[in-house]
MIBAFI-171079 format. One line per 2 residues: number of its first residue (from 1); for each residue z, x, y of C-alpha. Coordinates in pm, 1 decimal, always signed. Layout:
N
NUM = Z X Y | ...
***
This chain:
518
1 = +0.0 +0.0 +0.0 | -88.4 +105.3 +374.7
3 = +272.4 -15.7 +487.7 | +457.0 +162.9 +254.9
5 = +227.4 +534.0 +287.4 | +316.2 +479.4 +629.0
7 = +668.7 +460.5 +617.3 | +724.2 +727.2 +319.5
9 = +563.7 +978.3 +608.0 | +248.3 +1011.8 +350.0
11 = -141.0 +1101.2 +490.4 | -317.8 +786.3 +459.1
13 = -705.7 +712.1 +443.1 | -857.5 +363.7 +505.9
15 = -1248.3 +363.1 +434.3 | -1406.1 +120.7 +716.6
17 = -1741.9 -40.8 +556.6 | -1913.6 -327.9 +812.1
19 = -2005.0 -684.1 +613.3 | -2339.7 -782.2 +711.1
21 = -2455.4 -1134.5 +817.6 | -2523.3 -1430.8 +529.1
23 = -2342.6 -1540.0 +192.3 | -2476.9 -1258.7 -43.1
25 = -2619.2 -969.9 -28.5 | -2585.8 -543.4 -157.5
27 = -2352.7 -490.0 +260.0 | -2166.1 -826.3 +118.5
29 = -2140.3 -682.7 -214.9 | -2024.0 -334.8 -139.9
31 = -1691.8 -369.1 -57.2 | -1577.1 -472.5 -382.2
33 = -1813.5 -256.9 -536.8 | -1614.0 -16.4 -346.2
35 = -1325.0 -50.6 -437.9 | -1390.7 -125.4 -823.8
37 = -1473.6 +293.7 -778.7 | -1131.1 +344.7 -610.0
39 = -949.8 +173.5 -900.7 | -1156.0 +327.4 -1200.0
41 = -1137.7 +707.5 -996.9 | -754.9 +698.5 -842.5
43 = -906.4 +799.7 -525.5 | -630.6 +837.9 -252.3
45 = -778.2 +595.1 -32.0 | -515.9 +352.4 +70.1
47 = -686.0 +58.7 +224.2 | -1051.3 -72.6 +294.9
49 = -1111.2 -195.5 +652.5 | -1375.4 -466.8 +735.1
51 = -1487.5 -476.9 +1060.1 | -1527.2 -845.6 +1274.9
53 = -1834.2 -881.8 +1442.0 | -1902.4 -496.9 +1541.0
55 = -2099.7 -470.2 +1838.6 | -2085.9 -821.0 +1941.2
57 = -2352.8 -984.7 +1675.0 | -2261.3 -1234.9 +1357.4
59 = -2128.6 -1140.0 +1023.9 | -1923.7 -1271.5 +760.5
61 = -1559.7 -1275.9 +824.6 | -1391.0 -999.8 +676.2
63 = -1136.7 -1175.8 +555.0 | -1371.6 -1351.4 +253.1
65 = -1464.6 -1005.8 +137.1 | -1079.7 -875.0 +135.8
67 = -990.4 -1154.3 -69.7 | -1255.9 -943.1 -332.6
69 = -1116.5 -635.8 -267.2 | -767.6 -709.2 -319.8
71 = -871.0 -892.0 -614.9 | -972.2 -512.7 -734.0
73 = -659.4 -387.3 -643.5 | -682.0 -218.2 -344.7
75 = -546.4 -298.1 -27.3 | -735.8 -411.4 +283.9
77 = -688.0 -327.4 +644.4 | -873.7 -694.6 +818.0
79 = -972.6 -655.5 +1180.7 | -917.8 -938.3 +1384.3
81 = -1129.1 -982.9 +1712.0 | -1040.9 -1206.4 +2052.7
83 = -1404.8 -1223.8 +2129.3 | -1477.0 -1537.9 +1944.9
85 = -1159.0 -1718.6 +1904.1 | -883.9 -1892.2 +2161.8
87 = -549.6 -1923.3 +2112.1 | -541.2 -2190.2 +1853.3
89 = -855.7 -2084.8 +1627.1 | -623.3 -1720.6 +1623.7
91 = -341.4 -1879.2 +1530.2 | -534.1 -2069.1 +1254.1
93 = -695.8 -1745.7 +1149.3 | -376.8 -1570.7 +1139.5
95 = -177.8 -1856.1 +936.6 | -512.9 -1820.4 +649.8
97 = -475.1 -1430.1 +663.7 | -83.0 -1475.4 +581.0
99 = -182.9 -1745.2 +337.9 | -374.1 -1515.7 +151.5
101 = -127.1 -1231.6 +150.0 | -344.7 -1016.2 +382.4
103 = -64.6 -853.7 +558.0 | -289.6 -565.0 +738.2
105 = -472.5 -588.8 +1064.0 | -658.7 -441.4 +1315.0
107 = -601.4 -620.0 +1671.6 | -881.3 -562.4 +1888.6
109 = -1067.6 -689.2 +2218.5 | -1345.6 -666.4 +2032.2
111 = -1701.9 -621.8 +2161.0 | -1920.3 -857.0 +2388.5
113 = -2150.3 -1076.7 +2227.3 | -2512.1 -962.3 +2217.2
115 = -2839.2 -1130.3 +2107.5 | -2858.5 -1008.7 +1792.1
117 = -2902.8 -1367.3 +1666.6 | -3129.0 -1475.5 +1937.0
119 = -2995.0 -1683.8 +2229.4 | -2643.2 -1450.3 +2315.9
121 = -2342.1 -1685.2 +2211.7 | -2063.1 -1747.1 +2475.9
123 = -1787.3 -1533.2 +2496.4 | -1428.2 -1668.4 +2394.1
125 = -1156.4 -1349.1 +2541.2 | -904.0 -1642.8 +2553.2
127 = -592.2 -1356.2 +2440.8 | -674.4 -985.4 +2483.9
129 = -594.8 -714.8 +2247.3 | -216.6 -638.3 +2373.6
131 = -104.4 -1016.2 +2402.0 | -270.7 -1065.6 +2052.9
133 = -33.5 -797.7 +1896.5 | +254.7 -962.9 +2055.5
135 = +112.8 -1295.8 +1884.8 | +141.1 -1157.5 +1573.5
137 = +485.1 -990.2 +1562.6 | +589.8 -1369.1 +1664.4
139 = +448.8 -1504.0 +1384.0 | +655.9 -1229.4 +1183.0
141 = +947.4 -1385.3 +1341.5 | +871.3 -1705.9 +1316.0
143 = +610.0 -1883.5 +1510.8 | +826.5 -2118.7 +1783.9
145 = +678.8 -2448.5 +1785.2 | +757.2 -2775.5 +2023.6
147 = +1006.1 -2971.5 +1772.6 | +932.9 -3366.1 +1706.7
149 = +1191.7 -3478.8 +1935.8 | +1158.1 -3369.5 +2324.5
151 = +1314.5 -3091.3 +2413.0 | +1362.3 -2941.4 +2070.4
153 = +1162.9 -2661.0 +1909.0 | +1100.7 -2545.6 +1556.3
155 = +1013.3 -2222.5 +1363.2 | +725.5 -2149.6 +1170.3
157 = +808.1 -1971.2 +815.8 | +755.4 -1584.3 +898.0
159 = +512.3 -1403.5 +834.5 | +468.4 -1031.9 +728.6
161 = +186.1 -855.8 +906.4 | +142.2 -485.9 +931.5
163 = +13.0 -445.1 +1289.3 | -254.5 -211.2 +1376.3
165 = -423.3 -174.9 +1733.7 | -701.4 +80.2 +1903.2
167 = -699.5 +313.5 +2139.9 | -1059.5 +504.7 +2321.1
169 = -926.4 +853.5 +2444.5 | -1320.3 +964.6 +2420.5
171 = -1333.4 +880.0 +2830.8 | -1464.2 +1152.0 +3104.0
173 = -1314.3 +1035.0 +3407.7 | -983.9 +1008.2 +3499.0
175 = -982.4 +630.1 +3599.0 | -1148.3 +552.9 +3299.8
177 = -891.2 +746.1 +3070.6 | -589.1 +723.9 +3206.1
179 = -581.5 +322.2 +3178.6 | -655.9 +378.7 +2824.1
181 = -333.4 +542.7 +2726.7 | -172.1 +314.5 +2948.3
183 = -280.3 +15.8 +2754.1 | -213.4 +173.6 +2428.9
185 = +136.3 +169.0 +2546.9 | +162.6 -144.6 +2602.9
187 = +35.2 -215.2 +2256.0 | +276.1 -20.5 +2093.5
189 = +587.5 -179.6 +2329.9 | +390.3 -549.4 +2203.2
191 = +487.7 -420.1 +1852.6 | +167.1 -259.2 +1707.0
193 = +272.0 -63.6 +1413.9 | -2.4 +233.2 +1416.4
195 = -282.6 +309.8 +1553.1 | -633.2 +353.8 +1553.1
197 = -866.1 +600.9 +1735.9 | -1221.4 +479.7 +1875.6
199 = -1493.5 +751.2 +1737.6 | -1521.0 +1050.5 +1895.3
201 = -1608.9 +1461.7 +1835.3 | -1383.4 +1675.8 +2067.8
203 = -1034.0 +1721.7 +1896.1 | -850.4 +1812.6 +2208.4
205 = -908.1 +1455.9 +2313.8 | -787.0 +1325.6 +1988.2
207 = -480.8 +1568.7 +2041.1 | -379.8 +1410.2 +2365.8
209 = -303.1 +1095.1 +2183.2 | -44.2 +1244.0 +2012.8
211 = +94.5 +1460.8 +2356.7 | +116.0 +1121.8 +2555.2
213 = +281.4 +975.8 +2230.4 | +539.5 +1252.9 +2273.1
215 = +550.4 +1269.0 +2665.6 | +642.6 +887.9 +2669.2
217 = +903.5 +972.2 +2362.8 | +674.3 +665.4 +2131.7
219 = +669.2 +729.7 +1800.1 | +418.4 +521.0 +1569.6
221 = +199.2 +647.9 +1334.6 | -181.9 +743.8 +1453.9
223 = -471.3 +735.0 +1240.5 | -753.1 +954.8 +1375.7
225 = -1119.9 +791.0 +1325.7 | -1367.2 +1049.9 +1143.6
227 = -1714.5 +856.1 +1148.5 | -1986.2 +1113.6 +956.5
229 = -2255.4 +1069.8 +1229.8 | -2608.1 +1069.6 +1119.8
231 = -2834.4 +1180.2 +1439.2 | -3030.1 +863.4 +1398.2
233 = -2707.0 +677.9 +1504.3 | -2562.9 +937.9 +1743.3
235 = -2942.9 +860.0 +1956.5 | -2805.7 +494.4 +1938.0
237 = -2457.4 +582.6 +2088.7 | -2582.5 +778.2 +2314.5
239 = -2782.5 +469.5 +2492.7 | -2515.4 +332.2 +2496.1
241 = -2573.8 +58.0 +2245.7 | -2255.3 +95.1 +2048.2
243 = -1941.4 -17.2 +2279.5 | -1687.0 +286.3 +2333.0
245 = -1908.4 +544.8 +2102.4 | -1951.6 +892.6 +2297.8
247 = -2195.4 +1113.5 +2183.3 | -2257.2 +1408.2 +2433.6
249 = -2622.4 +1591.0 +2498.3 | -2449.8 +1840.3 +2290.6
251 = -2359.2 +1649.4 +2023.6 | -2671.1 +1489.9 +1931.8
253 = -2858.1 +1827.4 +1983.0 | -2675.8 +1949.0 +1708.7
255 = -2736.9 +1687.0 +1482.6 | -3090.5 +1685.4 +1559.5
257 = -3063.8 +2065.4 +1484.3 | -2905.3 +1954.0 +1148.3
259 = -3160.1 +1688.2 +1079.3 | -3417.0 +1958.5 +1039.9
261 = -3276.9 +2072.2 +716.7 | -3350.7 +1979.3 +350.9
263 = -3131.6 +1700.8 +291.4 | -3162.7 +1613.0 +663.5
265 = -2870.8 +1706.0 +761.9 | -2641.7 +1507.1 +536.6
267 = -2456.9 +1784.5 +408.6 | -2368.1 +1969.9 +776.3
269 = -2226.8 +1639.1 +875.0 | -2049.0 +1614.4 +540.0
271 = -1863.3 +1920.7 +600.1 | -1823.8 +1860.9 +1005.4
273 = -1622.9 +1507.7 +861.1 | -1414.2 +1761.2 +631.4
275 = -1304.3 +1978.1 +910.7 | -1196.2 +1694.0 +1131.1
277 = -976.0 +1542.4 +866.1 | -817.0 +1879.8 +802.0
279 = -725.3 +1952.2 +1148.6 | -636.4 +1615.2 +1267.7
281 = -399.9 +1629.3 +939.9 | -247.5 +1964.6 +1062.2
283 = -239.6 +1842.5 +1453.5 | -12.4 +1568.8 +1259.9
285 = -183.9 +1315.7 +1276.7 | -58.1 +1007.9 +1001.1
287 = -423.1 +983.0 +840.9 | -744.7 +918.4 +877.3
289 = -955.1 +634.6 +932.7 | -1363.7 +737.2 +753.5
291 = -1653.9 +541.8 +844.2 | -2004.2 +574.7 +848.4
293 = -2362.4 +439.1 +821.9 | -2421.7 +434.6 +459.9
295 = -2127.8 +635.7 +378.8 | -2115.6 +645.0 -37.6
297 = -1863.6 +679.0 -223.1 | -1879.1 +972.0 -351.4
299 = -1968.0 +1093.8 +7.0 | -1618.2 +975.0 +51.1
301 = -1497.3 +1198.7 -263.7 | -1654.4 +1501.1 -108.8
303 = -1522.1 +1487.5 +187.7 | -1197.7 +1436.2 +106.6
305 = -1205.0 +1716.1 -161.3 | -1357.5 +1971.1 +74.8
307 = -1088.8 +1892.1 +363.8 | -837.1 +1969.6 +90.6
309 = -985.6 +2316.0 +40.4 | -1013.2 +2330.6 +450.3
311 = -696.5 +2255.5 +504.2 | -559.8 +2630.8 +577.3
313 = -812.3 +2660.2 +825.4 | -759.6 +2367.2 +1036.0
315 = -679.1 +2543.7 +1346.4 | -990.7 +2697.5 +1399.0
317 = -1162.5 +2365.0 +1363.3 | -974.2 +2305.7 +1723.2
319 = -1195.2 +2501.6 +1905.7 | -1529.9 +2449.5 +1659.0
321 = -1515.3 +2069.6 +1731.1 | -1517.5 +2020.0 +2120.5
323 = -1781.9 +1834.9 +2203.4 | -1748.1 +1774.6 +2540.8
325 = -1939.3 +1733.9 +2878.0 | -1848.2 +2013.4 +3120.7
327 = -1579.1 +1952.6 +3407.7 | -1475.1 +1638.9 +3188.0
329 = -1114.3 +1513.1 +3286.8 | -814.9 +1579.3 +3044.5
331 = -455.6 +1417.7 +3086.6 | -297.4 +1749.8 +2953.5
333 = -348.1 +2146.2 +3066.9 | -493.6 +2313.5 +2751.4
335 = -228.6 +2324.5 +2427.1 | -62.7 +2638.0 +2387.8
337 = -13.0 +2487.2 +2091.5 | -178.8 +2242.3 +1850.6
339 = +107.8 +2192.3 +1570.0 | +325.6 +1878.3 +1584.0
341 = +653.3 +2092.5 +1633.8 | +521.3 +2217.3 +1962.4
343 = +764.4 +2089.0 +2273.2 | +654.3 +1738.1 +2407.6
345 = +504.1 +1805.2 +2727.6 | +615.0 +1608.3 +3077.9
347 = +527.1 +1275.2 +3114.6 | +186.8 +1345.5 +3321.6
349 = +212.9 +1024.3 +3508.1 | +576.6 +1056.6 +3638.9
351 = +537.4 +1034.3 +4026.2 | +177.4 +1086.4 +3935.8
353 = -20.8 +1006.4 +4324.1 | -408.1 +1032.1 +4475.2
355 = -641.6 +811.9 +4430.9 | -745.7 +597.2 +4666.9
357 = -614.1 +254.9 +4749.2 | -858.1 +141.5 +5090.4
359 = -818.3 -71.7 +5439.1 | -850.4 -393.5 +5200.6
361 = -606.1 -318.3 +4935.3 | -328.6 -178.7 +5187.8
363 = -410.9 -506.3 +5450.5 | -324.3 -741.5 +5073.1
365 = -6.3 -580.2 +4979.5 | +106.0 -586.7 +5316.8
367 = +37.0 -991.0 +5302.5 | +204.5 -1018.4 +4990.1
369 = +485.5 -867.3 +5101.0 | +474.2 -1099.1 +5428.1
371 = +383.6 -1426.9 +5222.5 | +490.3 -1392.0 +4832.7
373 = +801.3 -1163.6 +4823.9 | +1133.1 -1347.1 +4743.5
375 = +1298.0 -1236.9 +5048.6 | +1092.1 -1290.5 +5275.0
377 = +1056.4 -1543.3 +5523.7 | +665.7 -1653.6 +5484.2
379 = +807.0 -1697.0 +5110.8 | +1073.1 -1921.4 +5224.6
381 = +821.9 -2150.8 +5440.2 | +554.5 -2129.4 +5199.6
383 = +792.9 -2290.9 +4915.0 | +931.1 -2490.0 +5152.9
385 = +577.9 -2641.9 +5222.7 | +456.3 -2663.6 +4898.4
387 = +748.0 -2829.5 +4766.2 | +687.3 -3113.1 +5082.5
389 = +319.1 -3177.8 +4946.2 | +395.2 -3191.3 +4571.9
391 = +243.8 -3509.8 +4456.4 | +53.4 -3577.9 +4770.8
393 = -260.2 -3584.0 +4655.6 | -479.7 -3552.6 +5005.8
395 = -269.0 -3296.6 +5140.0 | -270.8 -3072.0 +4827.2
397 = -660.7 -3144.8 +4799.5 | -673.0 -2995.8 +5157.0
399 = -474.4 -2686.2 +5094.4 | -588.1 -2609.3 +4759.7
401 = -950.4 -2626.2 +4992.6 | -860.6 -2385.1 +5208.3
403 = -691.7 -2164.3 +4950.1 | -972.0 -2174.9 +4757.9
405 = -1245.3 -2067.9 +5042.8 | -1062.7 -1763.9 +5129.8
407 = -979.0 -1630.3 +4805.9 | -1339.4 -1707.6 +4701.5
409 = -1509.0 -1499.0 +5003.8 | -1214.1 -1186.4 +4950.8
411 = -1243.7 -1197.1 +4562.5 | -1465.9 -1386.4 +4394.2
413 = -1235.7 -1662.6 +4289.6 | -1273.4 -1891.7 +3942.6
415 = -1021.2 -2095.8 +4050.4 | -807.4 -2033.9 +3766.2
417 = -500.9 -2175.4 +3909.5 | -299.5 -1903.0 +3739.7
419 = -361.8 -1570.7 +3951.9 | -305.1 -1243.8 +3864.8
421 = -380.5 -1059.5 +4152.7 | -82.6 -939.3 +4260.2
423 = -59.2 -746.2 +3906.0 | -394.6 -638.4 +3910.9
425 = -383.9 -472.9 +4247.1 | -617.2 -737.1 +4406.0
427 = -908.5 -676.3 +4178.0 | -947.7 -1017.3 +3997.8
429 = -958.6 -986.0 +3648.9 | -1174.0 -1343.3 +3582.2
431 = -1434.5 -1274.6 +3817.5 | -1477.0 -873.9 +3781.0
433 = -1446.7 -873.3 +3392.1 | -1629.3 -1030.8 +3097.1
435 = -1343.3 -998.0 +2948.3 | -1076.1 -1139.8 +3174.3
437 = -837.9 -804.0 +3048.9 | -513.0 -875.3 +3264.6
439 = -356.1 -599.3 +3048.4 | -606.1 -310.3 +3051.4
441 = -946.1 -196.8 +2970.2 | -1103.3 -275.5 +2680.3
443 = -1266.7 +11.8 +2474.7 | -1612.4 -32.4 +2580.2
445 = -1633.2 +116.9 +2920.0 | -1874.4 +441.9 +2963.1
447 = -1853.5 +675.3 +3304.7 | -1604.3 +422.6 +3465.0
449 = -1885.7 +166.8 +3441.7 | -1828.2 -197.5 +3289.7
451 = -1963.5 -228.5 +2912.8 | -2147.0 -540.3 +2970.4
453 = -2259.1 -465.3 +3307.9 | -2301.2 -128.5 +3384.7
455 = -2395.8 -141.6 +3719.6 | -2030.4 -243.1 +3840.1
457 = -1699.1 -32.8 +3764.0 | -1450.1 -134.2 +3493.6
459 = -1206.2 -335.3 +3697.1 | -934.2 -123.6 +3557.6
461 = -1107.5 +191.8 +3718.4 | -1018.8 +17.0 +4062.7
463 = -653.6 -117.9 +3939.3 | -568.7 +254.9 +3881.1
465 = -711.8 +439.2 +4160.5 | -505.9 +152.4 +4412.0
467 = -204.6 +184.3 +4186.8 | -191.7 +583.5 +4180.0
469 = -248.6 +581.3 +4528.5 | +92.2 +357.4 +4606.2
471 = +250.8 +550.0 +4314.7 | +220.8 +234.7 +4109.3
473 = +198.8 +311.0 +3796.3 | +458.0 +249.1 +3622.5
475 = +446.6 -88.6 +3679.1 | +158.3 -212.7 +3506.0
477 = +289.2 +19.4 +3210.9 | +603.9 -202.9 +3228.8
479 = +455.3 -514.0 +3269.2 | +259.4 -719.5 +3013.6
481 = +73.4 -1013.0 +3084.8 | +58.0 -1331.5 +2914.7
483 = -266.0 -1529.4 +2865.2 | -374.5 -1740.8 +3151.6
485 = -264.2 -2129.6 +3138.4 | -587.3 -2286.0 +3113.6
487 = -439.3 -2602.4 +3233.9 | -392.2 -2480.8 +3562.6
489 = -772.8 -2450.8 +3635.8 | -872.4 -2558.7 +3926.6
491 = -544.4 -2625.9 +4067.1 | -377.0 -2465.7 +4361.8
493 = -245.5 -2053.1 +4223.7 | -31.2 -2082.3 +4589.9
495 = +138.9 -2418.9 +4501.5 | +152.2 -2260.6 +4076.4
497 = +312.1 -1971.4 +4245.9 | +534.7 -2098.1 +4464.9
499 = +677.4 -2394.6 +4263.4 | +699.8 -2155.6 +3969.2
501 = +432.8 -2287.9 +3743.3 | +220.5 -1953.8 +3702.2
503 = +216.7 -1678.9 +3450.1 | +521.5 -1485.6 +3615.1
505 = +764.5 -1688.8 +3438.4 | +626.0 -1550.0 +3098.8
507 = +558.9 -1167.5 +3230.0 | +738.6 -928.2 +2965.7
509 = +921.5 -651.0 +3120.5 | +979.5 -318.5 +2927.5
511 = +1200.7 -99.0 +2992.1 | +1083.3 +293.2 +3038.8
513 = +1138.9 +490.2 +2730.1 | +1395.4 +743.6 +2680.1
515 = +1308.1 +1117.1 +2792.2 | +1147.7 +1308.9 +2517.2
517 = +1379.7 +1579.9 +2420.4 | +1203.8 +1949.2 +2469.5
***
């Protein structure tokens, strides 16, 4: 079992294969095919993970094919994408996982729909990736549920997932890595119980997962993703067709280097795989997570076999494997070491300022602070008034009107009814992201540029530069988000706010961890 590897402090491997679309078919069939060759071998692979949905088009749900897999005796790791479901489609999803005894999953975002089917089909995003990890540790708890009398609530029986969440630290720019980690934070403080690297082919960026993990004094097991890259598929990552993939000029030159050779460079990429999973073993990292188009079994075998033999090596694998842009952006100074007893380094955002926070952003805090601070007097009047129009229809028709206008012209207001602003440093997250992410970025984000419109910034590029700038930070570390009430659309956010009916009364509010000891 994945749970128990985990806890006994062994190296785990999980095998990622990606069910195609239909009923039937050799991609539908290989899974269990898969793992039939696990059980007759005794291969150390300790889960199978089935991907939902990669890259946005349709496929069969993973969890029909880990129902197969178990069957075969081997344990499945089932990823489970927002993109497609809202809150109560998760929560059915969930309660059928838990049904079936599929206790491991993968929490993701997941990626934006494409047209792979045709027409593009519309987006769901109702929870994000950190608010659906909290979901599921409350289902482990006991799902609260209104009661059948007013006023009363009841418990769902508890479930037992094993939580698993992402994290892309394969980003070039500061604004565009630094929200990364910060998210992954918050998935871990939700209650993820490992996690998962995006793909990626510089080590010192994996190895900054596990600095920030010790900086921040968080300790949950990390599974570093080794994906044997063909150079067919590194020249579709590097358009950019494969959300959060980065494959550098470098990169893919070597591959097409490799590519030149007899078995087309199958057995370079073989042996690159190898070296990965022996250093990120020796960096001290919890396992790896293989994956691959058209990765074999006994590809799998090799690979494993040959990292076993690598293994006293690994450190010069550190410096083989740095594929990199130049003048790139990293969150740490260059390790003096790369073993896990090395001192934890200084938080790196501690009283981290710079940026740049602009004329517009400093004009709105200094009108929330005027209008929407507790102790101040525009606060005072402005509950005051809203309380006096409560139930008048006209006159809240006329200020939600005017409310409306302006926040429509300064931000490109939905009229949600449940604004964030405030906690998003002023950059709406339902107008600037096809995601609505109130918690973070998602994974998909290349050069600071949005993943399904890359002609506009991430939003969370712009929350980070404003919050550095006002040294910040820290809050939106400490603060997660709930999901928007959708039954406050198109309703007034000032009267929401002011007669507490908005999402602040269901912020969480971490504390800051204790100070890794050095």
């Amino acid at each position: 079992m994945l749970r128990e590897a985990l806890e006994k402090g062994e190296f785990v491997v999980t095998v990622e294969l990606v069910p195609g679309r239909g009923a039937a078919g050799p991609a539908l069939d290989a899974a269990a095919a898969f793992a039939r060759r696990v059980r007759e071998t005794g291969l150390g692979i300790h889960a199978i993970s089935l991907t939902d949905g990669p890259g946005g088009g349709p496929a069969i749900l993973p969890d029909a094919l880990a129902a197969e897999v178990t069957a075969e005796g081997v344990d499945t790791l089932v990823h489970l994408a927002c993109r497609d479901l809202n809150r109560n489609a998760f929560e059915a999803r969930v309660s059928a996982l838990a049904r079936r005894g599929l206790q491991h999953v993968l929490a993701l975002t997941g990626d934006y729909p494409t047209a792979v089917s045709g027409i593009i089909a519309r987006p769901v995003f109702d929870l994000d990736s950190v608010q659906a990890v909290a979901f599921l540790k409350a289902c482990n708890n006991g799902l609260e549920t209104p009661g059948r009398k007013p006023g009363m609530t009841e418990r769902l029986s508890p479930t037992a997932f094993f939580v698993g969440a992402a994290v892309s630290p394969f980003k070039s720019r500061e604004d565009d890595l630094v929200p990364q980690f910060i998210k992954m934070e918050k998935k871990i403080r939700a209650g993820a119980d490992f996690i998962v690297t995006q793909i990626g082919y510089d080590l010192r960026r994996f190895h900054e997962v596990l600095r920030y993990l010790r900086a921040r004094n968080l300790r949950v097991p990390v599974l570093g993703n080794v994906y044997v890259l063909s150079a067919g598929a590194a020249r579709t990552m590097r358009k950019g067709e494969v959300p959060g993939c980065v494959v550098t000029d470098g990169l893919l030159k070597t591959l097409e280097t490799e590519a030149q050779a007899a078995d087309k460079g199958k057995g370079a990429r073989l042996e690159r795989a190898a070296k990965m999973v022996a250093a990120l073993k020796g960096m001290g990292f919890n396992g790896v997570h293989l994956g691959g188009f058209g990765l074999k079994f006994e590809d799998v075998q090799l690979i494993l076999s040959r990292a076993a033999d690598l293994y006293p090596q690994w450190e010069a694998f550190t410096q083989e494997i740095r594929f990199s842009n130049p003048d790139e952006f990293f969150l740490f100074p260059p390790p003096e070491s790369w073993r896990p007893d090395a001192p934890p380094d200084p938080d790196p955002l501690e009283n981290c300022r710079g940026g740049s926070a602009g004329l517009f952003y400093r004009a709105m805090r200094r009108c929330h602070d005027l209008l929407f601070k507790e102790d101040a007097l525009g606060y005072r009047l402005g509950r005051r008034f809203y309380r006096a129009i409560n139930g008048a229809k006209p006159l809240e028709a006329v200020a939600h009107a005017g409310e409306f206008g302006m926040k429509r012209l300064l931000f490109g207001c939905r009229d949600c009814g449940d604004c964030a602003l405030p906690d998003t440093a002023y950059h709406c997250p339902e107008s600037n992201c096809p995601k609505g992410q109130r918690n973070g970025p998602c994974g998909g984000s290349s050069e600071g540029k949005c993943e399904v419109f890359p002609d506009r910034p991430c939003l969370w590029t712009v929350v980070y530069r404003r919050l550095k700038a006002v040294g910040e930070l820290d809050r939106i570390r400490r603060r997660r988000l709930p999901p928007r009430d959708p039954k406050l659309q198109y309703t007034s956010g000032w009267a929401n706010f002011y007669l507490d009916r908005d999402y602040r009364r269901r912020v969480v509010e971490e504390s800051p961890p204790p100070p890794a000891k050095t």
